[in-house]
N, C-alpha and C positions, 0 to 999 in steps of 0.2 A: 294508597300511600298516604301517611298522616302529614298534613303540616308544622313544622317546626315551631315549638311552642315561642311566643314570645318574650315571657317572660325569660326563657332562658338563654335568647339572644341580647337579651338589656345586657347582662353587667358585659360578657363578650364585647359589644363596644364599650362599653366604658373603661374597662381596663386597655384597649388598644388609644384611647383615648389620651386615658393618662399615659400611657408610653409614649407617644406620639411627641406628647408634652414636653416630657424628660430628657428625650432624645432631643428636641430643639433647644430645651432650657443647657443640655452640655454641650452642643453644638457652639451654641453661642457664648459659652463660657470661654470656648477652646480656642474662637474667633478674636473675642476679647483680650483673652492671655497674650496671642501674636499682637494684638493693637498696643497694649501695653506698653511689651516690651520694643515694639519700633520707638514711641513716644517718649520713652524714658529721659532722652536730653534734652527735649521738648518740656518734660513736667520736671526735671531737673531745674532749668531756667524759670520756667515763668514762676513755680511757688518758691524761688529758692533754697531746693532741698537738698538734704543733707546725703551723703551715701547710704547712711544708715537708717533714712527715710524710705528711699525707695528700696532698701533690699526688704520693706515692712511692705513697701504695694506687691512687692513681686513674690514674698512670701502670703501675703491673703489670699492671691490668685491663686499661687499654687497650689492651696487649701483648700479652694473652691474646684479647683480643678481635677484634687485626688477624692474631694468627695464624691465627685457627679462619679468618677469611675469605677468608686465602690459600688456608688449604687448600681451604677449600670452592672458589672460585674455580678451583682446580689440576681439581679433580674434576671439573667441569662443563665445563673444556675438556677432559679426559681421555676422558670417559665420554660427552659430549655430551645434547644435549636426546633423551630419548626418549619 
């Protein structure tokens, strides 16, 4: 029975690597989005912002937030269910 070449187990971790990554970097996006949005009358008061300020935080978020799920989306059709 051959042993499994090394080289071709490198990138194998490195792409579960970077998913690993991604998956915590949207995790934490999605965390964030709920912190936000609790905080809203809280960052309303102390920077005294406008309505039209904060529907500018709560739209970046939500930016951030439709990106990470494209990508993830991108990845799942990429990589498929295994």
């Amino acid at each position: 029975m051959e042993q499994p070449n090394e080289s071709v187990l490198q990138p194998v971790q490195h792409v579960r690597l970077i998913f690993a990554l991604i998956i915590m970097a949207s995790f934490l996006d999605i965390i964030d989005f709920s912190i936000v949005q609790v905080a809203l009358p809280t960052i309303r008061t102390q920077f005294l912002a406008t309505y039209a300020d904060l529907q500018w935080v709560i739209g970046a978020y939500g930016l951030t937030l439709a990106g990470f799920l494209m990508l993830m989306g991108r990845a799942g059709d990429v990589y498929g269910q295994k």
